[in-house]
N, C-alpha and C positions, 0 to 999 in steps of 0.2 A: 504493500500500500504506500510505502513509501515513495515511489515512483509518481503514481497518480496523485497523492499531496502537494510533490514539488511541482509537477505541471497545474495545480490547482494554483498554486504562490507565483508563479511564474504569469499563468494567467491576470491573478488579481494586481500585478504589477506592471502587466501590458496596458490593464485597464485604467491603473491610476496614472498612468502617463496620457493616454488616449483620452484621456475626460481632459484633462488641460485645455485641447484642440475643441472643446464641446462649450456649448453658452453657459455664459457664468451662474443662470441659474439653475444649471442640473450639473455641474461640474461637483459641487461637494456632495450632493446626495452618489454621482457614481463615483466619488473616492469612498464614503462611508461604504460602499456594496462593492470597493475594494477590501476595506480592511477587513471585512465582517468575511470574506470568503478569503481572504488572508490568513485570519486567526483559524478559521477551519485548516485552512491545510498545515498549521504551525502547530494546530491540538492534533493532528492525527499523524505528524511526527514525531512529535515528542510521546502520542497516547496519553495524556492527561486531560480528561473527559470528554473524550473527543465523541463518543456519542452523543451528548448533552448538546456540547459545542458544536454538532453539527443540525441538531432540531432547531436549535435557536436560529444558528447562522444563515442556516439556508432559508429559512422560512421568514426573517427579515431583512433579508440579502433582498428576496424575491421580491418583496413590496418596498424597499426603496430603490431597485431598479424601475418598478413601474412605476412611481413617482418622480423619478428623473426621467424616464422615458416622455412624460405629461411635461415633465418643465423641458425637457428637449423640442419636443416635437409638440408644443401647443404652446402652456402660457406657465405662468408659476402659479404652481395649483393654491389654493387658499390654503392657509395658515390649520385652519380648523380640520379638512377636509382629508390633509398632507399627512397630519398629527395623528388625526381618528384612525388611519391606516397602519401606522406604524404602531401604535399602541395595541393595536387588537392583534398585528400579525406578534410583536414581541409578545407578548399575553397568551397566545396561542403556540409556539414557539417555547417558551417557559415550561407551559403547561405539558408541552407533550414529553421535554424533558424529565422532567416531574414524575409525569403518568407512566413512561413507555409508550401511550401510544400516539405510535404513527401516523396515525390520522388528522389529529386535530393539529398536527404541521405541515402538513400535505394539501388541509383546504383552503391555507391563505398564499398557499404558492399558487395554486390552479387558479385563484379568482386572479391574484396578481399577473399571472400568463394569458389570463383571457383579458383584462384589461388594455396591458402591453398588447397583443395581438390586434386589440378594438383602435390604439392608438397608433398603428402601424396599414391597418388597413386600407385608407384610403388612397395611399399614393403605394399601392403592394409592389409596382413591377418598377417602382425606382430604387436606387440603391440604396439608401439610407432607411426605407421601410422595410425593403427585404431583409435587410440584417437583424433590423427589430425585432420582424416576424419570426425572422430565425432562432433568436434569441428568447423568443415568447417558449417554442416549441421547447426549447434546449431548457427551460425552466418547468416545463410539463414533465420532460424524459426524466429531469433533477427528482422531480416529487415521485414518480412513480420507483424510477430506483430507490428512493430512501422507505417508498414501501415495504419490497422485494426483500425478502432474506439472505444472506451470502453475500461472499466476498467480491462476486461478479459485481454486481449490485448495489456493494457498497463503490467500487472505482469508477460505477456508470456514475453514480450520483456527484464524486470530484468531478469526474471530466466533461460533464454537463454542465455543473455549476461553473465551473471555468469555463466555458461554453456561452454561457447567458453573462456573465461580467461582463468578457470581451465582445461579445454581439451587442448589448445596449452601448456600451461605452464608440467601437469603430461609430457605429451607428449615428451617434450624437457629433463624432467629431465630420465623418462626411457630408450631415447635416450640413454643416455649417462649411465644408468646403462646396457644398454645390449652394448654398445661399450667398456665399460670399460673406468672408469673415471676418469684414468692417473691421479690418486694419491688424486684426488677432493672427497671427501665426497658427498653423496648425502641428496641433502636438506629434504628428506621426505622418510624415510627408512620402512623396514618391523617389525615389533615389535616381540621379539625373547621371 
């Protein structure tokens, strides 16, 4: 598992460089949905509760990526609206820690991926939506693997969750290179 960790930490560090290139208001939400699948893959190398620390991570990874997705690709979501997300997915997230079960971390990922997917939909066959979308999916595969029992299962769940960092993150930052990015440097350019 070791292996699939570091590609996880590797991912979350693609990501927080990638969100730089991204609008200044979903830039801190996808560094925090760095660090949170950072800390996953730093609890499942060291193994210090790294089941806990993966109920939590992934399932509030999930919902502040679709809330930066909303501040990327629409407007900055309201204060109240942003908050009530993040609070119920952490809450649920805890809980499942807590309980063992799987589930009640599983359904604020899937509402979070159909969200992303809803805020990805309308422009689907351009680039920066397909990644999203992609990214939505890759947030579906995350919750189903951490269903799934075994070791298979558990490495789909890293290499997914690394999967959906890097997709909403490129996502935000190509945003903004096909909007034109009013003078901003992009964090991750094309090599000339």
């Amino acid at each position: 598992m070791t292996a699939f960790a570091l590609v996880l930490m590797l991912g979350a560090a693609a990501a927080w460089i990638a969100a730089g290139g991204a609008p200044l208001r979903a830039t801190r939400m996808l560094r925090l949905a760095a660090v949170l699948y950072g800390a996953l893959g730093l609890a499942e190398i060291t193994q210090i509760a790294a089941a806990a620390v993966a109920d939590i991570a992934v399932t509030l990874g999930a919902a502040v990526l679709c809330v930066a997705a909303y501040a990327a690709f629409r407007r900055t979501p309201r204060a109240l609206t942003g908050s009530l997300l993040l609070i119920i997915a952490a809450v649920c997230g805890i809980g499942a820690a807590a309980t063992d079960w799987r589930v009640m971390a599983a359904a604020p990922q899937l509402v979070s991926a159909l969200f992303t997917f809803l805020i990805a939909r309308p422009g689907l066959w351009r680039r920066p939506s397909l990644y999203l979308a992609l990214a939505a999916f890759s947030m579906v595969a995350a919750a189903a693997s951490q269903l799934a029992p075994g070791a298979a299962a558990h490495a789909g769940l890293l290499l997914f969750a690394a999967a959906s960092v890097i997709g909403v993150a490129l996502a935000s930052n190509v945003l903004v290179e096909q909007n034109g990015a009013g003078g901003r440097q992009r964090a991750i350019g094309r090599a000339r």
